[in-house]
C-alpha positions as CSV (number, residue, x, y, z in Angstrom):
1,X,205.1,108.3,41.7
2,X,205.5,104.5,42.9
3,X,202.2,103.1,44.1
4,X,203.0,99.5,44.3
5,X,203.0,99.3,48.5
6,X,199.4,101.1,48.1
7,X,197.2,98.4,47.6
8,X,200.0,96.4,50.2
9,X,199.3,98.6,53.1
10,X,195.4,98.6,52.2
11,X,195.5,95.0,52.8
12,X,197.1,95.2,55.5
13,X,194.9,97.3,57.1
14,X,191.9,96.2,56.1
15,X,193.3,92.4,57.2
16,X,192.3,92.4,60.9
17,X,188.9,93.9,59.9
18,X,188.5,91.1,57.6
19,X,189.7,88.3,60.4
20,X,187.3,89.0,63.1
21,X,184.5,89.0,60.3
22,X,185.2,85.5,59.7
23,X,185.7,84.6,63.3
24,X,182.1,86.2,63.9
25,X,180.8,84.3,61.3
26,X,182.0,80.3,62.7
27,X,181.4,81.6,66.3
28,X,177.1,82.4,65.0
29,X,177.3,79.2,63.1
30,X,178.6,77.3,65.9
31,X,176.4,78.6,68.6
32,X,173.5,78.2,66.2
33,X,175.0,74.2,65.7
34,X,175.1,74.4,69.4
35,X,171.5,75.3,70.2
36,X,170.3,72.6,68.0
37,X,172.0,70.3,69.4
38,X,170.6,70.9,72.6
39,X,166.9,71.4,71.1
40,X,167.5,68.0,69.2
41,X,168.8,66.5,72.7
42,X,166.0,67.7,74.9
43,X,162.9,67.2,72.6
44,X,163.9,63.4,71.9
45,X,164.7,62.5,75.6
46,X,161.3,64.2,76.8
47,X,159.1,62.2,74.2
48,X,160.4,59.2,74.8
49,X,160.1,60.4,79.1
50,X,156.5,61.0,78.3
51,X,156.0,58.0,76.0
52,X,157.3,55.7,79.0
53,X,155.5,58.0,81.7
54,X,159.2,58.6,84.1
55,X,158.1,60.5,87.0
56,X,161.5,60.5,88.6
57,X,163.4,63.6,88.4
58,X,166.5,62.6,89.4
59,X,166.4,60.2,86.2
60,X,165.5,62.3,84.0
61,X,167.9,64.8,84.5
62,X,170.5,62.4,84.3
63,X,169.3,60.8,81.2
64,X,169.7,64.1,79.6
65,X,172.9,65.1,81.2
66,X,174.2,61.6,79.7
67,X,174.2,63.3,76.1
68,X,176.2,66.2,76.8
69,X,177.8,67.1,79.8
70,X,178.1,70.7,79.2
71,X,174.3,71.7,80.0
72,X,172.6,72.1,83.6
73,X,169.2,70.0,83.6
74,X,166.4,71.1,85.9
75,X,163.0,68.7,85.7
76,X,160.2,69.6,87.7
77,X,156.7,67.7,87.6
78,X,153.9,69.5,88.0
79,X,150.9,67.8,88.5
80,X,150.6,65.8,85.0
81,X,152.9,68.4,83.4
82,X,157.2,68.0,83.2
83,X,159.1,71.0,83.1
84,X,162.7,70.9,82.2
85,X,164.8,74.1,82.2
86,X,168.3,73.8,80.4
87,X,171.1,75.9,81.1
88,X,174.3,76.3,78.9
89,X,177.6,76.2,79.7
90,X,178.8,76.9,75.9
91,X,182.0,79.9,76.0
92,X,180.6,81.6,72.6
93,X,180.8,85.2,72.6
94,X,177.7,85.1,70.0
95,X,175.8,83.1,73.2
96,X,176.8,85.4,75.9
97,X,175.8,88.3,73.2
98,X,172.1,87.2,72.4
99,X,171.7,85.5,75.6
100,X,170.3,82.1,73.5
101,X,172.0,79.9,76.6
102,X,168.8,79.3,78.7
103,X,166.3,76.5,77.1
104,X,162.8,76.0,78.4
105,X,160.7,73.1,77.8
106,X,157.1,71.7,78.9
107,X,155.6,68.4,77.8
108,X,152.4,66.8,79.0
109,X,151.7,63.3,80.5
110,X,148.6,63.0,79.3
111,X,148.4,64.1,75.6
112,X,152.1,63.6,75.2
113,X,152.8,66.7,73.9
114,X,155.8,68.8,74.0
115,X,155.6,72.8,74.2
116,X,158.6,74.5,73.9
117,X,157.2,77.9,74.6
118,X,156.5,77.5,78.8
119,X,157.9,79.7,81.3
């Protein structure tokens, strides 16, 4: 009996299986190079917005929307406490999956400090 094509037609179907595998693999690593990105971006801009003491909202979600235009920025002050919500707009199917789209982050005027645990 002739068993070459065997280990062909394994490969073939195993190939597909194989492909979207990979594809899961970059699409996690990207979205995790994503989120980073956007933690790296936020927690910079709000020190130095602390450090200088901005109070304007309208400035400092534009200073943050300058880095990357793919987020939504919401900043709300709250007596001596900033509160900026970050939404975003990334198409990965590993995002939409785990849901890891939606940042928040506190910081406070007064001992500088960022927290990004606040709801």
């Amino acid at each position: 009996m002739n068993k070459k094509g065997q280990s062909l037609i394994t490969f073939v179907l195993f190939l597909p299986i194989i492909v979207l595998f990979i594809a899961f693999i970059i699409d996690v690593a990207l979205s995790t190079l994503r989120k980073n990105k956007i933690d790296g971006i936020i927690t910079t801009n709000m020190q130095i917005i602390l450090e200088s003491d901005i109070r304007d909202v309208n400035k400092i979600e534009s200073v943050i929307k300058t880095n990357d235009d793919n987020i939504e920025v919401l900043a709300r002050i709250d007596s001596d406490t900033l509160k900026i919500y970050v939404k975003d707009n990334n198409k990965s199917i590993y995002g939409k999956i785990v849901n890891n789209k939606e940042f928040n982050y506190c910081g406070s005027f007064v001992n500088k400090k960022i927290n990004k645990k606040c709801g």
